[in-house]
gemmi code that builds the backbone of each chain (N, CA, C; Angstrom):
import gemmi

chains = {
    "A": [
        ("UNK", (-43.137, -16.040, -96.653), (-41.742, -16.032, -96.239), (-41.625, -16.094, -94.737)),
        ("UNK", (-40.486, -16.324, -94.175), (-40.321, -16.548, -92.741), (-40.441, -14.983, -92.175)),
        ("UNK", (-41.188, -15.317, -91.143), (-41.105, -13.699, -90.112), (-40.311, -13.958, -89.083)),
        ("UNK", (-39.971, -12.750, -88.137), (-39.411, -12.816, -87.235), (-39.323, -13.874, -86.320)),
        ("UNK", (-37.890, -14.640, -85.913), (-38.473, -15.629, -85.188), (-37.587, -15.814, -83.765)),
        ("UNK", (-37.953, -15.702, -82.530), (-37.175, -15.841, -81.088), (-36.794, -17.133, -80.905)),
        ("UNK", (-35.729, -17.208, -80.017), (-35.639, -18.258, -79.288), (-34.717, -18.056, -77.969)),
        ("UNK", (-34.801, -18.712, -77.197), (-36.245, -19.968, -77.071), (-37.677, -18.991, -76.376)),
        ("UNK", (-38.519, -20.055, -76.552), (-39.480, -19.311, -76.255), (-40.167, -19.209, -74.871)),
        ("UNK", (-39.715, -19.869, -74.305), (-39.717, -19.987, -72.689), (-38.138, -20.534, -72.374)),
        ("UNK", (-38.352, -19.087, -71.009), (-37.138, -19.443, -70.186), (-37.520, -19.530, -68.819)),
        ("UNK", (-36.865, -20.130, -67.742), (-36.848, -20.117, -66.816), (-35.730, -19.999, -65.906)),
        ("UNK", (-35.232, -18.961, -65.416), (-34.204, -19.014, -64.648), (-34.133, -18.653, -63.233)),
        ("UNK", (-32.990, -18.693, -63.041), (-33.087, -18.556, -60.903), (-32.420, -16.802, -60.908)),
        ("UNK", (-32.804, -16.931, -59.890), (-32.137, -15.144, -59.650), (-30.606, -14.667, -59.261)),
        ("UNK", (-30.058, -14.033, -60.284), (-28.933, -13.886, -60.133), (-28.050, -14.602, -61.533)),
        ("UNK", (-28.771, -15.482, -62.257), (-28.101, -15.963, -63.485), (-28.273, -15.407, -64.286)),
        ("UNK", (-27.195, -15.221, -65.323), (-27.386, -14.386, -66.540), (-28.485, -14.916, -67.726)),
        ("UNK", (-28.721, -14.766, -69.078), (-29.595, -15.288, -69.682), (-29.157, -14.580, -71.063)),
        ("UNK", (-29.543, -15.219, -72.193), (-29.559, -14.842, -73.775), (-30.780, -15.058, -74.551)),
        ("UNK", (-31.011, -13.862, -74.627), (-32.265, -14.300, -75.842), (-31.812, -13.725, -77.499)),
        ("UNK", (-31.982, -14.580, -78.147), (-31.900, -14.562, -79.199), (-32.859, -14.229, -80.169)),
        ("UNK", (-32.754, -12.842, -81.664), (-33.882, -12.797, -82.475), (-32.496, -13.050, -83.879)),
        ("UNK", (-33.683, -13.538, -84.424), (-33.884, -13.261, -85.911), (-34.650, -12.600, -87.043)),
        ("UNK", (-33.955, -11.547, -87.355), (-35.235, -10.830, -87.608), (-35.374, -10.993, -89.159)),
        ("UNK", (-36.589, -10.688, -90.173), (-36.668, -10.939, -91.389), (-35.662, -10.607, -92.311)),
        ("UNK", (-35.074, -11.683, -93.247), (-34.124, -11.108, -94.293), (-33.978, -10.037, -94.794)),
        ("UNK", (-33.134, -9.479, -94.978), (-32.772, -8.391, -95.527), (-33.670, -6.666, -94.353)),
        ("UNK", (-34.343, -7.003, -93.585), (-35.012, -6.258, -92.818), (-33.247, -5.119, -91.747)),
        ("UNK", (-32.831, -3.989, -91.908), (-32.120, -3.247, -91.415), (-32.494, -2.991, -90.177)),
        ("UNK", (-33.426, -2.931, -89.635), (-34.081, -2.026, -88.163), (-34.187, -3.565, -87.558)),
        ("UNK", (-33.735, -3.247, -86.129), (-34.186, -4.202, -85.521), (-34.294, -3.525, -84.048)),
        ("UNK", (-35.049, -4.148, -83.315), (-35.785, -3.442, -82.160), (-36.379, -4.465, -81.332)),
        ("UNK", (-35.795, -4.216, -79.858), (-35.947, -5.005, -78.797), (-37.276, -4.183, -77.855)),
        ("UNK", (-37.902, -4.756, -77.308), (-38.981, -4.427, -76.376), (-39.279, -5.230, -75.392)),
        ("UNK", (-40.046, -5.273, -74.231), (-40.597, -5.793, -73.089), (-41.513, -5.934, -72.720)),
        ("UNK", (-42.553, -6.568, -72.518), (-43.801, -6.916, -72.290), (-44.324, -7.279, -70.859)),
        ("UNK", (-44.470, -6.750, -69.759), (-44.879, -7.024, -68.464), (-46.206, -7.568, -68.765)),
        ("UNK", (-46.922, -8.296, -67.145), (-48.189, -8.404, -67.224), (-48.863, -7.580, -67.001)),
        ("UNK", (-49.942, -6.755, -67.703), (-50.722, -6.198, -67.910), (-50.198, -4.699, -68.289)),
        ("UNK", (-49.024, -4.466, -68.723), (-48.111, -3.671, -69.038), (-48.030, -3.502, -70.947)),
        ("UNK", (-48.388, -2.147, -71.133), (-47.313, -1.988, -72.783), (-46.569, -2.303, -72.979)),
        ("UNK", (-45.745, -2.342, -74.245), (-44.611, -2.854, -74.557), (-43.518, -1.620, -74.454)),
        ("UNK", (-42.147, -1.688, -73.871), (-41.424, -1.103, -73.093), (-40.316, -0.666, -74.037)),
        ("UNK", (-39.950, 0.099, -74.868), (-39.004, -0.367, -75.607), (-37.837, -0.270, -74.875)),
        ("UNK", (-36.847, -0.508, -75.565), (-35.550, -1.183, -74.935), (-34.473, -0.311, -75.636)),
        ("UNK", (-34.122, -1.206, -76.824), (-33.037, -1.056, -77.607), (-33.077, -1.276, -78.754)),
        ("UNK", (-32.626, -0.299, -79.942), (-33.145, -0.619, -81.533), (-31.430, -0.508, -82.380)),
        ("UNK", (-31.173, -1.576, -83.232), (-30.081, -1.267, -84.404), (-30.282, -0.942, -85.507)),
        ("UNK", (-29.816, 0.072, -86.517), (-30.104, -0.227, -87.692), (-28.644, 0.264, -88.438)),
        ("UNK", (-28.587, -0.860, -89.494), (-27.840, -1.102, -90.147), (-25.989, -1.027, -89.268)),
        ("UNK", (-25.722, 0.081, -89.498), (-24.349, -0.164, -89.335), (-23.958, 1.235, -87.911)),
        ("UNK", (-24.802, 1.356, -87.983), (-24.833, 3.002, -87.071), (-24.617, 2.388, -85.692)),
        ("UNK", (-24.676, 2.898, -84.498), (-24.771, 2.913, -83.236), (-25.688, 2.604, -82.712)),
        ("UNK", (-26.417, 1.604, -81.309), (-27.501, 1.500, -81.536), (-27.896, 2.241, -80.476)),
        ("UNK", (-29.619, 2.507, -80.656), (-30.190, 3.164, -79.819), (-30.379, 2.710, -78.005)),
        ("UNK", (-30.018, 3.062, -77.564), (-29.636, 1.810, -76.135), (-30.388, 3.348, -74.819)),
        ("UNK", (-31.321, 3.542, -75.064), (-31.953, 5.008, -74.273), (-33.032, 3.876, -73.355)),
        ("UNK", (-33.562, 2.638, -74.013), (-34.452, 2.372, -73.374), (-33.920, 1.600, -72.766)),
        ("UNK", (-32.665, 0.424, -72.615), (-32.495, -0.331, -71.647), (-32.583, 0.015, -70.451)),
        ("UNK", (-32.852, -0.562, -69.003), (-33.664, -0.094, -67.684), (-31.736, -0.137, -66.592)),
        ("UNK", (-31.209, -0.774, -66.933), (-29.863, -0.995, -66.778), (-28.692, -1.115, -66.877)),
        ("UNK", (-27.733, -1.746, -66.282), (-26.416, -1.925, -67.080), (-26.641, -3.331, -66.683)),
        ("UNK", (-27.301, -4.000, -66.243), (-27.625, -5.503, -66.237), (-28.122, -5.836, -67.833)),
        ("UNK", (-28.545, -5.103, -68.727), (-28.765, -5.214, -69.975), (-27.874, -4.760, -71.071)),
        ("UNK", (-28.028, -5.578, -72.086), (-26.782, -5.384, -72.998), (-27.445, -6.224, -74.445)),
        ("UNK", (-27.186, -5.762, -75.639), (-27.311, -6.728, -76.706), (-26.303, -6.119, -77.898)),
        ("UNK", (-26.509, -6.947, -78.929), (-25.667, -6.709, -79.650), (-26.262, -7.389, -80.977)),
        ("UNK", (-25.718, -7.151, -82.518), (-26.086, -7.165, -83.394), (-25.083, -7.413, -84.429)),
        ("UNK", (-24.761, -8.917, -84.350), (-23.773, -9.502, -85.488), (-24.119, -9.858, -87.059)),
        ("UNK", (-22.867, -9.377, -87.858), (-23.250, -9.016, -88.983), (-24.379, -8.627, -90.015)),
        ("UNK", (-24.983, -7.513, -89.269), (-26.412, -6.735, -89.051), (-27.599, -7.418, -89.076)),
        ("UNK", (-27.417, -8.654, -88.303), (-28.671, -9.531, -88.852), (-29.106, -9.846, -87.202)),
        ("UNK", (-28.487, -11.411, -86.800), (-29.029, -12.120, -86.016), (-28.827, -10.698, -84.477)),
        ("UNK", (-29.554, -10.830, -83.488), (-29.161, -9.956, -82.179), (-29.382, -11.065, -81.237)),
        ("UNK", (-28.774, -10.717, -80.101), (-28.752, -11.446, -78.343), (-29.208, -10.089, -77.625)),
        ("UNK", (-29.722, -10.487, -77.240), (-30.424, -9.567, -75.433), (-30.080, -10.622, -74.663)),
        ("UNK", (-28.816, -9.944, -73.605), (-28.356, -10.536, -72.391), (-28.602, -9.597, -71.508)),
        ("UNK", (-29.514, -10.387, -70.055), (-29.132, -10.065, -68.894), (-28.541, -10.445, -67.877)),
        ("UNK", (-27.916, -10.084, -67.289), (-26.801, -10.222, -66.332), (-27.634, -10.179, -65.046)),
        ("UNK", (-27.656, -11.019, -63.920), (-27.467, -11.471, -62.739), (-29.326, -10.730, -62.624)),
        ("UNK", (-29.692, -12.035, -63.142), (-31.219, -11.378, -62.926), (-31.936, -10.977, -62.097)),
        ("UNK", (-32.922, -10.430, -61.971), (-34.052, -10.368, -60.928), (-35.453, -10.697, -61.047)),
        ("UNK", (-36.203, -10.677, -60.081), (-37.674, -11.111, -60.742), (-37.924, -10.544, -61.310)),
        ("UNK", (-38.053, -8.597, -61.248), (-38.666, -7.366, -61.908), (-38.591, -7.937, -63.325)),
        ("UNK", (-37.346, -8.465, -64.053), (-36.703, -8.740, -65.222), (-37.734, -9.948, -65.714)),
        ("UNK", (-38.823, -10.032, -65.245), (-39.962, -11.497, -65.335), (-40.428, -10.760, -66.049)),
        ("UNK", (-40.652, -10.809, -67.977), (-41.356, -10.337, -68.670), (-41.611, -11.294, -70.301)),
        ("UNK", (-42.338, -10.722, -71.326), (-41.817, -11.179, -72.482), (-41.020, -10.244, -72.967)),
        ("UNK", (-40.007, -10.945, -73.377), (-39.135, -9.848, -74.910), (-39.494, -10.363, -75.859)),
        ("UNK", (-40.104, -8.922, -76.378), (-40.409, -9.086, -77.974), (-39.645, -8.410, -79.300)),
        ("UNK", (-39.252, -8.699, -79.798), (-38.033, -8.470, -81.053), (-38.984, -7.948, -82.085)),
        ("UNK", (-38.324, -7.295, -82.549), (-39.284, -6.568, -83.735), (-38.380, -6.108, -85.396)),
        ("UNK", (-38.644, -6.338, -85.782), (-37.627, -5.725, -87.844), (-38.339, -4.935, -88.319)),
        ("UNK", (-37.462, -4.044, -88.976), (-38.459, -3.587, -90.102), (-37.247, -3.050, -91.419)),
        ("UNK", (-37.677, -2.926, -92.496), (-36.907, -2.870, -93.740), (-36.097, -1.513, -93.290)),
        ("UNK", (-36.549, -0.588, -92.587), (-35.740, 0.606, -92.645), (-36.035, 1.446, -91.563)),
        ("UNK", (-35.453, 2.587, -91.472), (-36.181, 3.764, -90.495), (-37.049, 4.134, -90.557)),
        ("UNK", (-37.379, 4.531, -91.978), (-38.623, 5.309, -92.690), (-39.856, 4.683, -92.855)),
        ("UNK", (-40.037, 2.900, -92.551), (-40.802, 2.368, -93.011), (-42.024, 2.222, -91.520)),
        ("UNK", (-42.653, 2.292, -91.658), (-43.798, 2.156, -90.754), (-44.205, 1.629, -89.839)),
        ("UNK", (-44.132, 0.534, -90.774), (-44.819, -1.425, -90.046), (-43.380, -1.989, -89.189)),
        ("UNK", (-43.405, -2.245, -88.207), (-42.374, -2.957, -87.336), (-43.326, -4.404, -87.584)),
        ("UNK", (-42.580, -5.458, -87.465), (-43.041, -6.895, -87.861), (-42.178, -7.559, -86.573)),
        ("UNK", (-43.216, -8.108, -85.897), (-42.761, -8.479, -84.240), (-42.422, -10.051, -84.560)),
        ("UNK", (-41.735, -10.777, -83.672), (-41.720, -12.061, -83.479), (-42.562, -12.623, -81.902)),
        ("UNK", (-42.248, -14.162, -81.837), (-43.353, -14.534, -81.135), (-43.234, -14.394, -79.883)),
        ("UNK", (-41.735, -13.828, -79.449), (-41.744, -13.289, -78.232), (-40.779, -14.529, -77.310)),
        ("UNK", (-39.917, -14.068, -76.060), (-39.332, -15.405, -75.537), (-40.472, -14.787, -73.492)),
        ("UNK", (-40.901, -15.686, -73.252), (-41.067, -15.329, -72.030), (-40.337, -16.179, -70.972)),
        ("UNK", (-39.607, -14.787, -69.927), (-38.538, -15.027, -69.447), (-38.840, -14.752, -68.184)),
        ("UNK", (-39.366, -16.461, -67.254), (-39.191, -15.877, -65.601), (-37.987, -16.565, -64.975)),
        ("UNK", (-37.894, -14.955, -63.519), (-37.119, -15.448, -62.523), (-37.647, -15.824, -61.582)),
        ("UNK", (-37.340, -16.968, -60.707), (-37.930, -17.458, -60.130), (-37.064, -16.813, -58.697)),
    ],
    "B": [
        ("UNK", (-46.527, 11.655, -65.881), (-47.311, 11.085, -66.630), (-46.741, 10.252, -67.722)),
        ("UNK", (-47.379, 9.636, -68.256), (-47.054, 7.996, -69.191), (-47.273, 9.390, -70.425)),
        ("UNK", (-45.719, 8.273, -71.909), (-46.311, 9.460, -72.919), (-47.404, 9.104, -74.149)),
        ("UNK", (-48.026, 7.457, -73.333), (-49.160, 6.982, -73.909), (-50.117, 6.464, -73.354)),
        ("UNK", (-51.471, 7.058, -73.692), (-52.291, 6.618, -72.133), (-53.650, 5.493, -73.038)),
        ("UNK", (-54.291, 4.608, -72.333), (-55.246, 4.001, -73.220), (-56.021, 3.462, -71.984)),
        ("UNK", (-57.238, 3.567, -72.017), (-58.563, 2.896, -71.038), (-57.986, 1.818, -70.948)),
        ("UNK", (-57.677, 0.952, -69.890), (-57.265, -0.458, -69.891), (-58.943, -1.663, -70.522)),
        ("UNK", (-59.875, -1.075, -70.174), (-61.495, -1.449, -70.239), (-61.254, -2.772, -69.488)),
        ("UNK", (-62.091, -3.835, -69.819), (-62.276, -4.445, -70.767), (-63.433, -3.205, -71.481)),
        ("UNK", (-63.811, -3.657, -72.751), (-64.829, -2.971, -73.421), (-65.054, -4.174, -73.965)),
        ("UNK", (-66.362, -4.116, -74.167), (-67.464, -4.890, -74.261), (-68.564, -4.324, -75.276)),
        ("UNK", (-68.458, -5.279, -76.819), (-69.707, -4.578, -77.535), (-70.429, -5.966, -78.615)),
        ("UNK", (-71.287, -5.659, -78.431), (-72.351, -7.215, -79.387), (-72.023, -7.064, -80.961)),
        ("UNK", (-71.892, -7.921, -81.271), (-71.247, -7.774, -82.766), (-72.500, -7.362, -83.573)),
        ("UNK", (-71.747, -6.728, -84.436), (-72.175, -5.937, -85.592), (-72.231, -4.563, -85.465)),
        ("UNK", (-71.903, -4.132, -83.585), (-71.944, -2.796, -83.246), (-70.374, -2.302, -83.427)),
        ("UNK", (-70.265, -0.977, -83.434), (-68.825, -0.209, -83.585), (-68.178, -0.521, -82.165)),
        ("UNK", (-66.961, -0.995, -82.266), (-66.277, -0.153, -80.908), (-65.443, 0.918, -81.571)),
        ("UNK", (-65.257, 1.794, -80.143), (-64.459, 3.047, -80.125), (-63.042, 2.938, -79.348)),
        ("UNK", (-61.754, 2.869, -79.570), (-61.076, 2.941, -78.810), (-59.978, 3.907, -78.996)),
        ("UNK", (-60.126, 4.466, -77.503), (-59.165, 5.877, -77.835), (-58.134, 5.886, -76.585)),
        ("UNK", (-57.295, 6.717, -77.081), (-55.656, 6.807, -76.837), (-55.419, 8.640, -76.771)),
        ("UNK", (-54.677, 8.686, -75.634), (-54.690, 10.101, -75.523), (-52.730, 9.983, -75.537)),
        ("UNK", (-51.700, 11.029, -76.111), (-50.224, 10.874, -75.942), (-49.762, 12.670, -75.469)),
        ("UNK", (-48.681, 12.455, -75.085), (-48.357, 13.434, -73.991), (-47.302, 14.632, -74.770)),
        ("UNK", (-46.831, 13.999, -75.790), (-45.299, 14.800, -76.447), (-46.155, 15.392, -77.444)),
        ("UNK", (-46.354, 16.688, -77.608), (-47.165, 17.322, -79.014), (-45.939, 17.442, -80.093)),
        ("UNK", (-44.718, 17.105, -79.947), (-44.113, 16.519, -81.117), (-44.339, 15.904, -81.955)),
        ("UNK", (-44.773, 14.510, -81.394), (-45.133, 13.048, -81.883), (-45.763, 13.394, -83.606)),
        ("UNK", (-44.612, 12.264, -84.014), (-45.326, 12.723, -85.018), (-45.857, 11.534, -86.245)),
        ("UNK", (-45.999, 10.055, -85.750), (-46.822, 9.328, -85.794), (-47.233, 8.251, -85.535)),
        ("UNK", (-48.972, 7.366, -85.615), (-49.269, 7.249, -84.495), (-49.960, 5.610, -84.987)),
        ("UNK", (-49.980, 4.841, -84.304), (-50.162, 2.926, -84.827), (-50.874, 2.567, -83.864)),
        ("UNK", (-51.944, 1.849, -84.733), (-52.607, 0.902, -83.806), (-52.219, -0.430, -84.174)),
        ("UNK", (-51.892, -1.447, -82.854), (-51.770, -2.683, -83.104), (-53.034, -3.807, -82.328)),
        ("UNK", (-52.823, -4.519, -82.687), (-53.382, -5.799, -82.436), (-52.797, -6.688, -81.637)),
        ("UNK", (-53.512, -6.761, -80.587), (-52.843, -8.676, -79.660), (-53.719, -9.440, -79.488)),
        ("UNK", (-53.278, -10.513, -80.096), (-54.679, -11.518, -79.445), (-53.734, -11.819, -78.292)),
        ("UNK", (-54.583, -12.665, -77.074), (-53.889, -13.209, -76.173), (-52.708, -14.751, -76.296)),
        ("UNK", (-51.343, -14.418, -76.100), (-50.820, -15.217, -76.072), (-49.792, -14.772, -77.403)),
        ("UNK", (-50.353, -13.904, -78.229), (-49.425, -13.584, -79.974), (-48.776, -12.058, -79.511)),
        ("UNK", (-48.389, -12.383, -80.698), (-47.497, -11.012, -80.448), (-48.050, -9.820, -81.599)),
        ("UNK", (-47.817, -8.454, -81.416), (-48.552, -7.544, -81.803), (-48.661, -7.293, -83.081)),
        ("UNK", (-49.179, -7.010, -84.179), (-49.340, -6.909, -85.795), (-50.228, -6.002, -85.985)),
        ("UNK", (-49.727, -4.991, -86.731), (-49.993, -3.588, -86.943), (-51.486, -3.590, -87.765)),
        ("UNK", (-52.333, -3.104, -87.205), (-53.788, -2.751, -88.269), (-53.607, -1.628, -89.081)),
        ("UNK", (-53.653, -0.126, -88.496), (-53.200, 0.999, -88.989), (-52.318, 1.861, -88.407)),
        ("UNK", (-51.763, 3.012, -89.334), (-50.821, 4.132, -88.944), (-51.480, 5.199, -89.820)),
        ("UNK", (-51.021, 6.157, -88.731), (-51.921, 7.805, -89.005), (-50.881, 8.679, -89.139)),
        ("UNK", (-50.569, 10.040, -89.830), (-49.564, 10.541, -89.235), (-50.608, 12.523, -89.743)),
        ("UNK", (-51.508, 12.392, -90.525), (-52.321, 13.300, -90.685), (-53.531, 13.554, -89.815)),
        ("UNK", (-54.043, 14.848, -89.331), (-55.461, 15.029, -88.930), (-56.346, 14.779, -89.483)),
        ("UNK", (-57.334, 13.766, -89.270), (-58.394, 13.516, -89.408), (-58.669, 12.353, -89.720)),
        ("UNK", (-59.506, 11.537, -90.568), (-59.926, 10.008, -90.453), (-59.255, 9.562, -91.722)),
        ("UNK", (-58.493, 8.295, -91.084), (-58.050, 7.107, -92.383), (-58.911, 5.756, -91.880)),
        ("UNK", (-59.494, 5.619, -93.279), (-60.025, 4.287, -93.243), (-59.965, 3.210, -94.083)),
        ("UNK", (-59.641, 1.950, -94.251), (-59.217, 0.638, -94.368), (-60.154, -0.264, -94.260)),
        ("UNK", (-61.223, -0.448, -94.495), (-62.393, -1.887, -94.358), (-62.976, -1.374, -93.467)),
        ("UNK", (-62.689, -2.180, -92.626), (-63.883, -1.986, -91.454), (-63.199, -0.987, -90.084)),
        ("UNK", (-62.062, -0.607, -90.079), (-61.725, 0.621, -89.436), (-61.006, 1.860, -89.894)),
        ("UNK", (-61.224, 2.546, -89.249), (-60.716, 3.908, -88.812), (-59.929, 4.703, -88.065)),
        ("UNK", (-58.884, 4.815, -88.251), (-58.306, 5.558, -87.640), (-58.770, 7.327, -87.714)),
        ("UNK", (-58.686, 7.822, -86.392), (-58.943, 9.146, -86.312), (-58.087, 9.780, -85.326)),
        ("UNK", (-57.320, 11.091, -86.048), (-56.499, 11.930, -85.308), (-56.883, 13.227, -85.406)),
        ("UNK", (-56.334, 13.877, -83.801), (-56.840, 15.207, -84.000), (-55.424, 15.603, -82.745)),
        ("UNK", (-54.422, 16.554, -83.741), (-53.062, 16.971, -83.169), (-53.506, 17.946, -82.093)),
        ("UNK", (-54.342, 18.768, -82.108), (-54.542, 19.990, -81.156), (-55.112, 19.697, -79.640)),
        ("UNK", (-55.729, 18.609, -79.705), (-56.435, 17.382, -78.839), (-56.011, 16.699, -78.064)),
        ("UNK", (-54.553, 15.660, -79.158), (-53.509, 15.091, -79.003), (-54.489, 13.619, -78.514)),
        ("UNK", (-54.763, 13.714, -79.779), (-55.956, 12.584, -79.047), (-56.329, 11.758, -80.357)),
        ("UNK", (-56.276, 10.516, -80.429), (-56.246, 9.138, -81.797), (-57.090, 8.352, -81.316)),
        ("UNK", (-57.991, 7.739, -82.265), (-58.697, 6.939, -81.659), (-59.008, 5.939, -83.187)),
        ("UNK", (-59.625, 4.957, -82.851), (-59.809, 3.870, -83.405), (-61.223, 3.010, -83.531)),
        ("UNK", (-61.606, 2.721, -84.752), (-63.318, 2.897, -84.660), (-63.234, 1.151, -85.767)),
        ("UNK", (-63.782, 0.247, -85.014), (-64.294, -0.864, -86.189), (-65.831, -1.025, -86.265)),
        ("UNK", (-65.903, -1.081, -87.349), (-67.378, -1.509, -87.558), (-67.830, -2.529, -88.167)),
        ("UNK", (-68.983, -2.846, -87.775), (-69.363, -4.380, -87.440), (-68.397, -5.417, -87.269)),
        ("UNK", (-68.715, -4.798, -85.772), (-67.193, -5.678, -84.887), (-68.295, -7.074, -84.886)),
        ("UNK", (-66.742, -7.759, -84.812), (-67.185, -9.742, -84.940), (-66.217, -10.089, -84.243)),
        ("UNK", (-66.905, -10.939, -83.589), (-66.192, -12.050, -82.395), (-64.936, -12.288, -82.781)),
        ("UNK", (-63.973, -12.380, -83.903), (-62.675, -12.272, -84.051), (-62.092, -11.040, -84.005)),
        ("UNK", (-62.648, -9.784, -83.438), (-62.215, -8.582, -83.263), (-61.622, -8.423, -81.946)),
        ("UNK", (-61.775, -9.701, -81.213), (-61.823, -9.304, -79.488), (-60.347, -9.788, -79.273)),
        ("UNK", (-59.916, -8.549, -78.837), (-58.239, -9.108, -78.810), (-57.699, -7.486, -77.832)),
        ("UNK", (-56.711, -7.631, -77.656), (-55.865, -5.972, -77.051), (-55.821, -5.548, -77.819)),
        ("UNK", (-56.144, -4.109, -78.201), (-55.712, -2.699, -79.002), (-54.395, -1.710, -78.595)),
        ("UNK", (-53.363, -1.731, -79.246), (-52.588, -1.437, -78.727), (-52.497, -0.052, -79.345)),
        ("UNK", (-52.311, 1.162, -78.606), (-52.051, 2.389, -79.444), (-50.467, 2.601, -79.201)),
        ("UNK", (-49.600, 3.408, -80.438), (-48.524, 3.307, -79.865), (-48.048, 4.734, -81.041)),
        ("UNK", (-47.015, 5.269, -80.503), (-46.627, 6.621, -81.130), (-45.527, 6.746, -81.326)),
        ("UNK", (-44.441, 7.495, -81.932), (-43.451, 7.737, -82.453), (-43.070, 9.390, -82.209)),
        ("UNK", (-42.498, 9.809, -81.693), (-42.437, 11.041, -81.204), (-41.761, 12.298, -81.661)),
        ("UNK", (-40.912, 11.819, -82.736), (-40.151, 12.875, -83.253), (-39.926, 12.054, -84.512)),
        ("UNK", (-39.694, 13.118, -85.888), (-39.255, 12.556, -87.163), (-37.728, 11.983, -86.751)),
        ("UNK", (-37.370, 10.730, -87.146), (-36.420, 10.502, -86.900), (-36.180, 9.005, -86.289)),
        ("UNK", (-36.466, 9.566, -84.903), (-36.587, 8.784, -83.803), (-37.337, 7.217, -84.388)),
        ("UNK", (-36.925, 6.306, -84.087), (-37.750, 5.057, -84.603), (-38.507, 4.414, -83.861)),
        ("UNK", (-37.786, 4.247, -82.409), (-38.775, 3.722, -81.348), (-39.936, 4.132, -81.466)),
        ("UNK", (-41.491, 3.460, -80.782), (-42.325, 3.247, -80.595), (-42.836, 3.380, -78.991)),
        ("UNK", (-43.591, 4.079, -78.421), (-43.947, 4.140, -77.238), (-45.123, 3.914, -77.264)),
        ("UNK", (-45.418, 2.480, -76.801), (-46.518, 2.197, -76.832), (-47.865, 2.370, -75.142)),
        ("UNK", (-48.716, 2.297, -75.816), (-49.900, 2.568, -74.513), (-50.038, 0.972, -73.817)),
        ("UNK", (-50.562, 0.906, -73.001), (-51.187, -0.424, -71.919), (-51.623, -1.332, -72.419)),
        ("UNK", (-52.945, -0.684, -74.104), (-53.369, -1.379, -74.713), (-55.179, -1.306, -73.904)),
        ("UNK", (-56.193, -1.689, -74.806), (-57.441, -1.833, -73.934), (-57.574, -3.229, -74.775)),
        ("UNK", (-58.479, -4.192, -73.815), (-59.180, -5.023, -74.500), (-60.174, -5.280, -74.300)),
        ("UNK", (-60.401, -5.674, -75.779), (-61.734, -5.478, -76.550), (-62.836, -6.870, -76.636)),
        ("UNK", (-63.819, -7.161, -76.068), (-64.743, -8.286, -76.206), (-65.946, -8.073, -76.914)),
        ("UNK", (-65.969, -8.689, -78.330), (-67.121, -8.899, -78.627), (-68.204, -9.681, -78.997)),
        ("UNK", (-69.020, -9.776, -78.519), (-70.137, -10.603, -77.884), (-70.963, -10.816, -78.798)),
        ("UNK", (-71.064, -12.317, -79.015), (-71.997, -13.133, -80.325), (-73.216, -12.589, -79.961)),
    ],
}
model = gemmi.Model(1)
for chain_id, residues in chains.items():
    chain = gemmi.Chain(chain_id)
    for i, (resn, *xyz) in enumerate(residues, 1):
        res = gemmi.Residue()
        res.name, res.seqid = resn, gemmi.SeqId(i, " ")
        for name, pos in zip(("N", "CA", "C"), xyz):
            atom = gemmi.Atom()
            atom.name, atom.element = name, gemmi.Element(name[0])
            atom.pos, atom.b_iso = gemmi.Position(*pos), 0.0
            res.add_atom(atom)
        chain.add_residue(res)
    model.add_chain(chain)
structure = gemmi.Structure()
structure.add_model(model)
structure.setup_entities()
């Protein structure tokens, strides 16, 4: 079946422009969960939705960050008026529930500012 | 301090030998604990999750936890040249909580 899937998968933008990344996360999958990937860096978490609740927004680094989660499925991670620091991969992640274990990542969008 | 710490290495071991890779976390809450996988260039896919003291094992690894320690570690045996990838340790800190705080990751080379 289809797994998680980003787009696009390379970005390139100038500093100071906003940007959208887009996930899709596996059918019917409730949890969805944004993260960050620097070079030579762990993955950062960000921001997680599940189902219909409020989302967890403790890890975004800003108010230059923002996403959202339409009709509990597809999400956007927008940043606003970028910077280089903001030069990372985002990696999107699903999983069937809270309780469930396995987070199932997608292939990631890598996003520089130039 | 970071609330997940991991040897960056590289580590380096000739196949058919064990590697060891261990992960030390900071919140004695935490209450459980994943190792993932990166090859270079992919994105991360879970090998195992621990959430008891002492060893879970799966084929050719192991997970091993010890809460009083606060200390997880990760054992393959007869590592093979498709083993060589980032190890990512990563933890969960409170029942509930869903996020993932993951470590640096070490990576792992192993040598035909």
């Amino acid at each position: 079946g289809a797994g998680v899937s980003q787009s696009p998968s390379n970005k390139v933008t100038e500093k100071g422009k906003d940007v959208e990344l887009r996930c899709d996360p596996i059918s019917g999958h409730t949890a969805l969960y944004w993260y960050r990937q620097s070079l030579g860096q762990g993955l950062e978490f960000l921001i997680y939705f599940q189902g219909n609740s409020a989302p967890d927004k403790s890890g975004l680094p800003s108010d230059r960050f923002s996403a959202e989660r339409t009709g509990g499925s597809v999400s956007t991670l927008t940043i606003q008026r970028t910077q280089q620091e903001d030069s990372a991969v985002y990696l999107c992640a699903s999983s069937p529930g809270l309780s469930y274990n396995e987070q199932f990542f997608g292939p990631g969008t890598r996003l520089t500012v130039l | 301090q970071k609330e997940v710490e991991q040897n960056s290495g590289p580590l380096s071991v000739p196949e058919g030998a064990i590697a060891s890779l261990n992960c030390t976390y900071s919140d004695r809450g935490s209450q459980s604990f994943f190792w993932y996988r990166q090859y270079s260039g992919k994105s991360p896919e879970l090998i195992m999750f621990i959430y008891s003291n002492g060893d879970k094992e799966d084929g050719r690894f192991t997970a091993q936890l010890n809460k009083a320690s606060q200390y997880v570690s990760l054992l393959i045996r007869d590592s093979q040249p498709s083993d060589s990838a980032t190890y990512l340790c990563a933890v969960r800190l409170q029942t509930g909580a869903n996020n993932l705080f993951f470590g640096t990751g070490t990576r792992l080379t192993v040598i035909p």
